[in-house]
mmCIF file of the N, C-alpha and C atoms, coordinates in Angstrom:
data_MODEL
# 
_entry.id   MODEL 
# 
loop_
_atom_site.group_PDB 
_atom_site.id 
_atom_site.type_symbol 
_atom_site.label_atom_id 
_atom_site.label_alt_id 
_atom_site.label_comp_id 
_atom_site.label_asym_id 
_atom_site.label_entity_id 
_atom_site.label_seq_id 
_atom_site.pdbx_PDB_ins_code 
_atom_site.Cartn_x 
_atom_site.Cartn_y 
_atom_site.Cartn_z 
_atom_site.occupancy 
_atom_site.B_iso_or_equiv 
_atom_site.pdbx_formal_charge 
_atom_site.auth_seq_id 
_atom_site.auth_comp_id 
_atom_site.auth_asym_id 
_atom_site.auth_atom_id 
_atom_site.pdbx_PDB_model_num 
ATOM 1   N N  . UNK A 1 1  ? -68.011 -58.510 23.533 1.00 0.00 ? 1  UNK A N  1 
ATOM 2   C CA . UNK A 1 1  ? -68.517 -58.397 22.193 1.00 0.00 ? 1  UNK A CA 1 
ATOM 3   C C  . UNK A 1 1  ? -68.184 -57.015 21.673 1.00 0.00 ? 1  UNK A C  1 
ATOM 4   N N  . UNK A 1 2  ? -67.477 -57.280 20.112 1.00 0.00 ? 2  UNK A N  1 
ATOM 5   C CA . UNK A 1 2  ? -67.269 -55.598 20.096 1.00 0.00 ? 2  UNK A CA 1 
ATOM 6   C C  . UNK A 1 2  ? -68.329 -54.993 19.457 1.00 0.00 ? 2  UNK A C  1 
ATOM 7   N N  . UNK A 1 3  ? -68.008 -53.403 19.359 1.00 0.00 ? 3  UNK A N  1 
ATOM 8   C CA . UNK A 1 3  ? -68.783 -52.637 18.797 1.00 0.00 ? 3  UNK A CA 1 
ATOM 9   C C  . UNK A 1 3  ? -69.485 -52.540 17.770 1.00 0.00 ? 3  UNK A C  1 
ATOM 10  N N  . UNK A 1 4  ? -68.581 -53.009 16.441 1.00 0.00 ? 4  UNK A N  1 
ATOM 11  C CA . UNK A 1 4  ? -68.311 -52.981 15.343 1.00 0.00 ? 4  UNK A CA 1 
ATOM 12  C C  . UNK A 1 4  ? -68.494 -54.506 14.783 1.00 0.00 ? 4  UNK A C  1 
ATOM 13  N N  . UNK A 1 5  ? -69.431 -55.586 15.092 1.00 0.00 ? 5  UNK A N  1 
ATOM 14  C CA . UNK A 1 5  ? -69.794 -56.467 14.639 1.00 0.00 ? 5  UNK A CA 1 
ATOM 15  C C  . UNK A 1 5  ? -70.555 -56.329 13.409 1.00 0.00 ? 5  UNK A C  1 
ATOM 16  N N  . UNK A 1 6  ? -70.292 -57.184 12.674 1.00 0.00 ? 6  UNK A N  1 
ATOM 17  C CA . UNK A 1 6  ? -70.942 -57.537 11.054 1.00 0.00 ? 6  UNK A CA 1 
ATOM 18  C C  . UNK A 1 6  ? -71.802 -59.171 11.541 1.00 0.00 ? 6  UNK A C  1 
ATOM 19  N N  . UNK A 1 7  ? -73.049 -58.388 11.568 1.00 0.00 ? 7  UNK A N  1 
ATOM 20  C CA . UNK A 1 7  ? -74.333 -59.379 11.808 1.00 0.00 ? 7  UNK A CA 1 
ATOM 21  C C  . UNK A 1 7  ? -74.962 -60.329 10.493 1.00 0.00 ? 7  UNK A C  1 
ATOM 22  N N  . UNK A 1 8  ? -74.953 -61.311 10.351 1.00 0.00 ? 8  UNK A N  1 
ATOM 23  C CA . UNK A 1 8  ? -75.858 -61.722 9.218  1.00 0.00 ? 8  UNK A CA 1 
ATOM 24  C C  . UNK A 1 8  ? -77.137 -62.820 10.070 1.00 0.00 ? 8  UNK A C  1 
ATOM 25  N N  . UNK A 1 9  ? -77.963 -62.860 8.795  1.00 0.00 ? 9  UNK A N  1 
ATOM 26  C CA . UNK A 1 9  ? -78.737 -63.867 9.560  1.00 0.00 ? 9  UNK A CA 1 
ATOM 27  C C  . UNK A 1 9  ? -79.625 -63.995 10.818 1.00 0.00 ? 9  UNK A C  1 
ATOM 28  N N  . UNK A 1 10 ? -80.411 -62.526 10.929 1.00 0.00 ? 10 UNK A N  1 
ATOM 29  C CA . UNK A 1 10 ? -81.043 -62.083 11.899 1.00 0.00 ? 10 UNK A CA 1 
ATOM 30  C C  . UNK A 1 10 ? -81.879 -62.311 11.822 1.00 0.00 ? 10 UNK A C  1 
ATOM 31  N N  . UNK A 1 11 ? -82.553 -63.023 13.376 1.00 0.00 ? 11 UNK A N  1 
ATOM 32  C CA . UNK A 1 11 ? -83.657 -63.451 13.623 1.00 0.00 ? 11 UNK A CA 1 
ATOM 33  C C  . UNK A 1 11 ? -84.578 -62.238 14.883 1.00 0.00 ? 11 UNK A C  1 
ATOM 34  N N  . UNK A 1 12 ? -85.185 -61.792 15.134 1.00 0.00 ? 12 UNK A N  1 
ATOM 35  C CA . UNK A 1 12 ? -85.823 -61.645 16.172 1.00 0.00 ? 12 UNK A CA 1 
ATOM 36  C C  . UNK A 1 12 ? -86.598 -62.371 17.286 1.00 0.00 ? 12 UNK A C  1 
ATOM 37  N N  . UNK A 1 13 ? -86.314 -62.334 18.431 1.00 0.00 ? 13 UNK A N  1 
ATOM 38  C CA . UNK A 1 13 ? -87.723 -62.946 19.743 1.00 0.00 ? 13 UNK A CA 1 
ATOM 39  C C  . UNK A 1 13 ? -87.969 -61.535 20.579 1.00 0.00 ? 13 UNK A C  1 
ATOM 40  N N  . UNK A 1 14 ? -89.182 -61.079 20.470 1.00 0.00 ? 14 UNK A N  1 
ATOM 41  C CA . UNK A 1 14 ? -89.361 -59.875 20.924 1.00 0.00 ? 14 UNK A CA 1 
ATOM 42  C C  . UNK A 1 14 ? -88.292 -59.071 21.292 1.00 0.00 ? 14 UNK A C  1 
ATOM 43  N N  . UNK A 1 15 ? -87.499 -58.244 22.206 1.00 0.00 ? 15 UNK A N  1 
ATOM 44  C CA . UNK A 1 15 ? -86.494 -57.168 22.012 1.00 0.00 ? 15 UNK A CA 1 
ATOM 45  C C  . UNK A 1 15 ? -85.228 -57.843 21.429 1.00 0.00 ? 15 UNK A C  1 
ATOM 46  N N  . UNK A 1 16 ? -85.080 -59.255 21.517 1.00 0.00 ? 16 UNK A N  1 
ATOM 47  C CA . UNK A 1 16 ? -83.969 -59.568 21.260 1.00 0.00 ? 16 UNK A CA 1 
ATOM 48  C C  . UNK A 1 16 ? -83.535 -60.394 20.016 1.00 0.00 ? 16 UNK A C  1 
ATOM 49  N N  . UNK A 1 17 ? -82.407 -59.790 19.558 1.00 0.00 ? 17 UNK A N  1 
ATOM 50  C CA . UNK A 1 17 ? -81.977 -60.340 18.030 1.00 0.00 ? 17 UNK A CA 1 
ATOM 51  C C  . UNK A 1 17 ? -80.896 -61.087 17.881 1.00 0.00 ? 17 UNK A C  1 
ATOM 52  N N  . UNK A 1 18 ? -81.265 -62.246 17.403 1.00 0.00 ? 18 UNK A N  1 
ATOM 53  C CA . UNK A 1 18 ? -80.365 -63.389 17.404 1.00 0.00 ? 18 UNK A CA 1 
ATOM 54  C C  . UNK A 1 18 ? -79.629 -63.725 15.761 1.00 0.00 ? 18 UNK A C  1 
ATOM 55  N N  . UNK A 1 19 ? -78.185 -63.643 16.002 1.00 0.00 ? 19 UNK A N  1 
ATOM 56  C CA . UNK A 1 19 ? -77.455 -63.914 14.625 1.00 0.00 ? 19 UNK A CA 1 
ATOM 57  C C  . UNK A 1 19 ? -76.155 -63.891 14.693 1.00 0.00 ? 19 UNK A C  1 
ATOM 58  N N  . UNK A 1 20 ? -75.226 -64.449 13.495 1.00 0.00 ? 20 UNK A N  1 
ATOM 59  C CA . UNK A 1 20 ? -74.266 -64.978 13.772 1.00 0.00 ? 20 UNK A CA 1 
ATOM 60  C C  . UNK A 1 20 ? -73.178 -63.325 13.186 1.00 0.00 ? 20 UNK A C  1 
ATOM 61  N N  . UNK A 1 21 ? -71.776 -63.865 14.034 1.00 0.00 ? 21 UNK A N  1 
ATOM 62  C CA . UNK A 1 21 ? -71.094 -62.654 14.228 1.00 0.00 ? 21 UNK A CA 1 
ATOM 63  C C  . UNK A 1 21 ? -69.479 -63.335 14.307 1.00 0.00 ? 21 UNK A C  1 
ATOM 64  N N  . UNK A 1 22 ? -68.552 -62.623 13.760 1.00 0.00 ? 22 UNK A N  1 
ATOM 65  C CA . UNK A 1 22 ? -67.295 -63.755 13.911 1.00 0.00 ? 22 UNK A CA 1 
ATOM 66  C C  . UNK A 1 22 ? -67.020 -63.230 15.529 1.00 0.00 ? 22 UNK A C  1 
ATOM 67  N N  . UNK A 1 23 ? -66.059 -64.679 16.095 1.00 0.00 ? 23 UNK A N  1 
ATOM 68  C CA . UNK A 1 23 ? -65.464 -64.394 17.204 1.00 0.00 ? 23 UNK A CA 1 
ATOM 69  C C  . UNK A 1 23 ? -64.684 -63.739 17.577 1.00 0.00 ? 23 UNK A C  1 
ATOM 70  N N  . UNK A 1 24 ? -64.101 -64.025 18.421 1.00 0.00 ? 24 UNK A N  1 
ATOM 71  C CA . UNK A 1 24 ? -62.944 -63.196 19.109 1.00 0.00 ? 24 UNK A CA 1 
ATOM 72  C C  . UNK A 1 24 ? -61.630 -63.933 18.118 1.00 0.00 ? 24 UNK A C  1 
ATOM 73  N N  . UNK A 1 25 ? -61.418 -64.687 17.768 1.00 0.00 ? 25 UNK A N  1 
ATOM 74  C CA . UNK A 1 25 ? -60.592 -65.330 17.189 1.00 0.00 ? 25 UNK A CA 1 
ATOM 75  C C  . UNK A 1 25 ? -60.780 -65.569 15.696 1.00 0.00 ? 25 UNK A C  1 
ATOM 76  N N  . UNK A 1 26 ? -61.951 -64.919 14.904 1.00 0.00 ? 26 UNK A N  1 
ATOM 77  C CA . UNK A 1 26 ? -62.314 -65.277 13.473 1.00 0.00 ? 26 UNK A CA 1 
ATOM 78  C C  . UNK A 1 26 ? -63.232 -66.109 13.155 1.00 0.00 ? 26 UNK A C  1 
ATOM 79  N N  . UNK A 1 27 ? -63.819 -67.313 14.337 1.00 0.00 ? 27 UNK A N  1 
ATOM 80  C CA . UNK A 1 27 ? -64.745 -68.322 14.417 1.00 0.00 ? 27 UNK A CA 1 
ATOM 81  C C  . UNK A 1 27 ? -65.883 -67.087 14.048 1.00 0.00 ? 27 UNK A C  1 
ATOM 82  N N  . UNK A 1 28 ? -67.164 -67.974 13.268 1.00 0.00 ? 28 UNK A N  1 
ATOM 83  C CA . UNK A 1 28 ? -68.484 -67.935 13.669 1.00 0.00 ? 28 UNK A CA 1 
ATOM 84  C C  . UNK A 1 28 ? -69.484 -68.231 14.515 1.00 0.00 ? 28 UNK A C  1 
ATOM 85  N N  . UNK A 1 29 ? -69.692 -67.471 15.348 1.00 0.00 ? 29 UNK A N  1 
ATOM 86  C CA . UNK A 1 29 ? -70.650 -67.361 16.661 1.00 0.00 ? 29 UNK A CA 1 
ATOM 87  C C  . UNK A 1 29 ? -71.691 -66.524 16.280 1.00 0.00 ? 29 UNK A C  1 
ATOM 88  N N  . UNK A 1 30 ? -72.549 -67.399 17.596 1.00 0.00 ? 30 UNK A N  1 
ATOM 89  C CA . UNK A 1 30 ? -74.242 -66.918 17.283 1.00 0.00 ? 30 UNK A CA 1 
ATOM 90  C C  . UNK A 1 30 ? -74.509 -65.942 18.349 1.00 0.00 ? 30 UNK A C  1 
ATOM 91  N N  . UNK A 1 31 ? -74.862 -65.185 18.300 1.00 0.00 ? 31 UNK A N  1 
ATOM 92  C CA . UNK A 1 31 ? -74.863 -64.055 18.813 1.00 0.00 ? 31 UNK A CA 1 
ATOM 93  C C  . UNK A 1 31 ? -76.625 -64.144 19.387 1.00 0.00 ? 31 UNK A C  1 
ATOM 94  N N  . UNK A 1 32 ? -76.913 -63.598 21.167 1.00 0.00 ? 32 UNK A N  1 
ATOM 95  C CA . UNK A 1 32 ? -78.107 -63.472 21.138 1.00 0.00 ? 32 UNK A CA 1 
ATOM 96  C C  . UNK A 1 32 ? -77.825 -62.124 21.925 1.00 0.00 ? 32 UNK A C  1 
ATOM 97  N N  . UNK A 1 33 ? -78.413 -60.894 21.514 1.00 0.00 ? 33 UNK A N  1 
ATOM 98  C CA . UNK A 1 33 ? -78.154 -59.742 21.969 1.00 0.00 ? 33 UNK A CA 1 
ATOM 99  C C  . UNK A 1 33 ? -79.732 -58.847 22.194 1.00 0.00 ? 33 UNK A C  1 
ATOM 100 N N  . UNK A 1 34 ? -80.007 -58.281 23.433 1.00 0.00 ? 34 UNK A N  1 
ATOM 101 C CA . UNK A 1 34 ? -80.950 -57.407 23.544 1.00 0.00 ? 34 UNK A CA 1 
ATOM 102 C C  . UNK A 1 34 ? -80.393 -55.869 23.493 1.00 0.00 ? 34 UNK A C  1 
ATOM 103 N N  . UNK A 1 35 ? -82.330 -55.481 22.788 1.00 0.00 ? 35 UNK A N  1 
ATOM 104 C CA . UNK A 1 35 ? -82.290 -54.104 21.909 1.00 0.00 ? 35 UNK A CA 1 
ATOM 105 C C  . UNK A 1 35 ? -82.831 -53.247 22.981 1.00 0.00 ? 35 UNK A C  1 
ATOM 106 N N  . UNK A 1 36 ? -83.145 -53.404 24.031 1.00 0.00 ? 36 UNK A N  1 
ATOM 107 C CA . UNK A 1 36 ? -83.248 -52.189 24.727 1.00 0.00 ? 36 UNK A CA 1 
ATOM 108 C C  . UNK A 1 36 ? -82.022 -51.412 24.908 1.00 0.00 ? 36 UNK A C  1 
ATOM 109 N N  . UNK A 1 37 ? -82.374 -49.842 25.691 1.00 0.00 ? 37 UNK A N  1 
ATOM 110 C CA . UNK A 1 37 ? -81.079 -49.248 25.410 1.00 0.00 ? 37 UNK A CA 1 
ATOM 111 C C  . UNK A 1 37 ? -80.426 -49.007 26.393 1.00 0.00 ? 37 UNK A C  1 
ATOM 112 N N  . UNK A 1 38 ? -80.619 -49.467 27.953 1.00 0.00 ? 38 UNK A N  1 
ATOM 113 C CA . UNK A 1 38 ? -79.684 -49.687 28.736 1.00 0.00 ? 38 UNK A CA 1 
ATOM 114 C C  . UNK A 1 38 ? -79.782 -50.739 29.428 1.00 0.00 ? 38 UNK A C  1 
ATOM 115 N N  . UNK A 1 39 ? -79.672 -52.173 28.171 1.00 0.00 ? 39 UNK A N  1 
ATOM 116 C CA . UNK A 1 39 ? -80.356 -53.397 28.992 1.00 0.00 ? 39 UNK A CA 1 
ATOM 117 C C  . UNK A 1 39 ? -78.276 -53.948 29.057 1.00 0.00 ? 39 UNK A C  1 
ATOM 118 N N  . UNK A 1 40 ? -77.944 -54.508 27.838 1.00 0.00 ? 40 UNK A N  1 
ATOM 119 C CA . UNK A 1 40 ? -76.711 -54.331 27.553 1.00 0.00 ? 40 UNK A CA 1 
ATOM 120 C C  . UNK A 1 40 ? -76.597 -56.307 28.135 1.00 0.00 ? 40 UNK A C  1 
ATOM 121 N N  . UNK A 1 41 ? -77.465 -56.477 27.812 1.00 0.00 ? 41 UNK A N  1 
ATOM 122 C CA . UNK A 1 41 ? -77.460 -58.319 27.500 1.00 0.00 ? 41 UNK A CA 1 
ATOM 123 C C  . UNK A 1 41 ? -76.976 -58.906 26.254 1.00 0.00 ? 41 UNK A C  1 
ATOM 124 N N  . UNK A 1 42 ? -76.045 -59.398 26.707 1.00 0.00 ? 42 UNK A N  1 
ATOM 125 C CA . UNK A 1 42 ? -75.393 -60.332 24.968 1.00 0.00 ? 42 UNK A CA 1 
ATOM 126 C C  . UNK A 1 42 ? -74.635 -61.683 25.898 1.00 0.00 ? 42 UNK A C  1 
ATOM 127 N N  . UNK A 1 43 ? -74.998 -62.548 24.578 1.00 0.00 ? 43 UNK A N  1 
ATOM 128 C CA . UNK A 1 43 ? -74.217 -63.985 25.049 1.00 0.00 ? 43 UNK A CA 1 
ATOM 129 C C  . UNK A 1 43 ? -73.729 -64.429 23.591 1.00 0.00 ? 43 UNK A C  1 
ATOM 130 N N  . UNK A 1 44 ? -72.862 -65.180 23.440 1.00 0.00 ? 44 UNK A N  1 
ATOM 131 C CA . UNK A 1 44 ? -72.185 -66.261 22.390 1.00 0.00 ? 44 UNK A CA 1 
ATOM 132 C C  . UNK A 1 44 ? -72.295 -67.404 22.900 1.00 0.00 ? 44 UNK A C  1 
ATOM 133 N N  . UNK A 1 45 ? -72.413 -67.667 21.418 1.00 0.00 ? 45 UNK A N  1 
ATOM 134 C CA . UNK A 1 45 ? -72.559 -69.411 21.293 1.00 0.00 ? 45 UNK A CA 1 
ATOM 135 C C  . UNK A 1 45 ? -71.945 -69.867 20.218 1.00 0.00 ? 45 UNK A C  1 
ATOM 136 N N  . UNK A 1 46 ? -71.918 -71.379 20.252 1.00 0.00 ? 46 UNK A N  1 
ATOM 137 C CA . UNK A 1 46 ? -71.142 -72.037 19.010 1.00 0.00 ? 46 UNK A CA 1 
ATOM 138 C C  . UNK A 1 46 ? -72.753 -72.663 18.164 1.00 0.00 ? 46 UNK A C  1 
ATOM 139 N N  . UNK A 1 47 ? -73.700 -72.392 18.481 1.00 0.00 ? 47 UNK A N  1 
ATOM 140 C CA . UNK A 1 47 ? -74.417 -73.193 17.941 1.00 0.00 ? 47 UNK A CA 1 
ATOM 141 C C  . UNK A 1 47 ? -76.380 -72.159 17.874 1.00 0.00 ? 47 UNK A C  1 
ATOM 142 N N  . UNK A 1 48 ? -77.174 -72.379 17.208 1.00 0.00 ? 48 UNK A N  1 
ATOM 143 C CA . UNK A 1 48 ? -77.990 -71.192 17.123 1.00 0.00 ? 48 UNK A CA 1 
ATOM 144 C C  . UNK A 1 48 ? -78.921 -72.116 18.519 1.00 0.00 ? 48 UNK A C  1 
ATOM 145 N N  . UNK A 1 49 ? -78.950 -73.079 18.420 1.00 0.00 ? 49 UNK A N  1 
ATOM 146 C CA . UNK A 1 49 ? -80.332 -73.758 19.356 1.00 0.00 ? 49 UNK A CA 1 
ATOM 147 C C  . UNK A 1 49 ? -79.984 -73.317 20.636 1.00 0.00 ? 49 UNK A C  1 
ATOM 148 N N  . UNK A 1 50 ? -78.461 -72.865 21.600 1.00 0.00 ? 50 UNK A N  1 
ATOM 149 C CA . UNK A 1 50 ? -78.541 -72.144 22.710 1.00 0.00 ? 50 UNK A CA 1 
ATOM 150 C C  . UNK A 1 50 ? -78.897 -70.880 22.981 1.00 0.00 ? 50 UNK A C  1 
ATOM 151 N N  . UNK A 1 51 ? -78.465 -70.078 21.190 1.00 0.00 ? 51 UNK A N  1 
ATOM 152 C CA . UNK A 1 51 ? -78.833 -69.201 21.025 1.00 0.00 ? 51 UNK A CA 1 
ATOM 153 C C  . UNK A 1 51 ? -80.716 -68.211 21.332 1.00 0.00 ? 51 UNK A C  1 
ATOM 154 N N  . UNK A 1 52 ? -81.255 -69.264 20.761 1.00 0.00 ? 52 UNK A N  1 
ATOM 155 C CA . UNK A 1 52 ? -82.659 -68.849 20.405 1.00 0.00 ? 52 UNK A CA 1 
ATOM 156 C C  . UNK A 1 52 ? -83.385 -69.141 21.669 1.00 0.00 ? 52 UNK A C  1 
ATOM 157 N N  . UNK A 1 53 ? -82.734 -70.330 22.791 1.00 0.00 ? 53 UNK A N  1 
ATOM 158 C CA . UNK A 1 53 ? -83.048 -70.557 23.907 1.00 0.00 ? 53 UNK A CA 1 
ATOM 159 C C  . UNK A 1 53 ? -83.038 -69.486 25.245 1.00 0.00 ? 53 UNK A C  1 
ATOM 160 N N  . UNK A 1 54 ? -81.789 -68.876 24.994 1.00 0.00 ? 54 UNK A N  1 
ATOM 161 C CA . UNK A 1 54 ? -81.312 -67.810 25.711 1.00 0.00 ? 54 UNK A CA 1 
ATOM 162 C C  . UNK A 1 54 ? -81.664 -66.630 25.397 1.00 0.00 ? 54 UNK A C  1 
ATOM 163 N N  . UNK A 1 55 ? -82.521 -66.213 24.156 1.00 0.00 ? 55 UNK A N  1 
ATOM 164 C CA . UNK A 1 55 ? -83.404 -65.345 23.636 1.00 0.00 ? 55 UNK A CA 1 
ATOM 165 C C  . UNK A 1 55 ? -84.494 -65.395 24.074 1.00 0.00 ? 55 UNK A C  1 
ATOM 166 N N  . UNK A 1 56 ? -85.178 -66.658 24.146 1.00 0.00 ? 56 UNK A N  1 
ATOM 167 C CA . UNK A 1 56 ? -86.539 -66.345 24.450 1.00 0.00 ? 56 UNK A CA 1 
ATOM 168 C C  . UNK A 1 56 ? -86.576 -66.864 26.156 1.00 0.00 ? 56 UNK A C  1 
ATOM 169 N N  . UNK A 1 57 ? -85.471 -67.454 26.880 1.00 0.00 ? 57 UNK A N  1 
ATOM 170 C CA . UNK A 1 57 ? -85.782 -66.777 28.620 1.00 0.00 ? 57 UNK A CA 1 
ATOM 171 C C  . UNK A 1 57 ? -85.270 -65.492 29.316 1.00 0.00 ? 57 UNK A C  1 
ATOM 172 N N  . UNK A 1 58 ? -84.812 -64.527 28.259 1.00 0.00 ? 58 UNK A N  1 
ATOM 173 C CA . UNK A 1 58 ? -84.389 -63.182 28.298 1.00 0.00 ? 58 UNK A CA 1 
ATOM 174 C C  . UNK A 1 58 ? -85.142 -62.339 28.993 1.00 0.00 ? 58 UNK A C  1 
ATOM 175 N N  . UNK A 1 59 ? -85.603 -62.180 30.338 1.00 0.00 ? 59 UNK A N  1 
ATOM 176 C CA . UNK A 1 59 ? -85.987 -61.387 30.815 1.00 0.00 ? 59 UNK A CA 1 
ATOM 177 C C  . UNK A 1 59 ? -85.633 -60.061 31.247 1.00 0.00 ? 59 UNK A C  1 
ATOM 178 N N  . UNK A 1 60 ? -85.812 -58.979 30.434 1.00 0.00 ? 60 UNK A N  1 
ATOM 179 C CA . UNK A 1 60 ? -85.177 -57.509 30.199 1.00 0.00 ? 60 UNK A CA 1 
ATOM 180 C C  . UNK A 1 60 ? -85.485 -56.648 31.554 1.00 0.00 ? 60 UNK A C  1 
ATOM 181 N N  . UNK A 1 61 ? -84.842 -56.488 31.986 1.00 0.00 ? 61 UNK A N  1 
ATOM 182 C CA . UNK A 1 61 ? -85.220 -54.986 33.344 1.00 0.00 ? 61 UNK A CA 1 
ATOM 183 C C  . UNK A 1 61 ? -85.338 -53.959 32.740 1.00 0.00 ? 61 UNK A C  1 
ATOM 184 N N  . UNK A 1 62 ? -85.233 -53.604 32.293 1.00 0.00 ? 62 UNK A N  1 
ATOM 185 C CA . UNK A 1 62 ? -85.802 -52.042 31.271 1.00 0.00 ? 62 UNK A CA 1 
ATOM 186 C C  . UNK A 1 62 ? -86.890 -52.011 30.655 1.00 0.00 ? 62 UNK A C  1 
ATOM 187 N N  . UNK A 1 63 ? -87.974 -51.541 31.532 1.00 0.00 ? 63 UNK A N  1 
ATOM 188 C CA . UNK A 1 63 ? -89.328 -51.456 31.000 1.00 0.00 ? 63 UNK A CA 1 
ATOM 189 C C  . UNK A 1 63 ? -89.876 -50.180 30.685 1.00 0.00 ? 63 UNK A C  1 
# 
């Protein structure tokens, strides 16, 4: 995932913020990414319902 993503459509589940981001190829992908600051969890998806799933069993090691 790069650096320099253009997020729209942000949702939150406690640290982690879920929203869509173009792909690697120009597609739209859903992005579920945690906000701690040396957690460094991100996944893509084609669809938000894996998204929001994989958000909220996000268990962060950085406490």
């Amino acid at each position: 995932m790069g650096i320099y993503q253009i997020w729209r459509e942000l949702h939150r589940v406690g640290k982690v913020t879920v929203g869509t981001a173009h792909g690697r190829r120009g597609q739209i992908k859903y992005v579920a990414a945690c906000a701690a600051d040396d957690c460094g969890w991100a996944v893509e998806y084609d669809d938000i319902s894996p998204a929001m799933i994989a958000a909220q069993g996000h268990r962060c090691p950085i406490r």
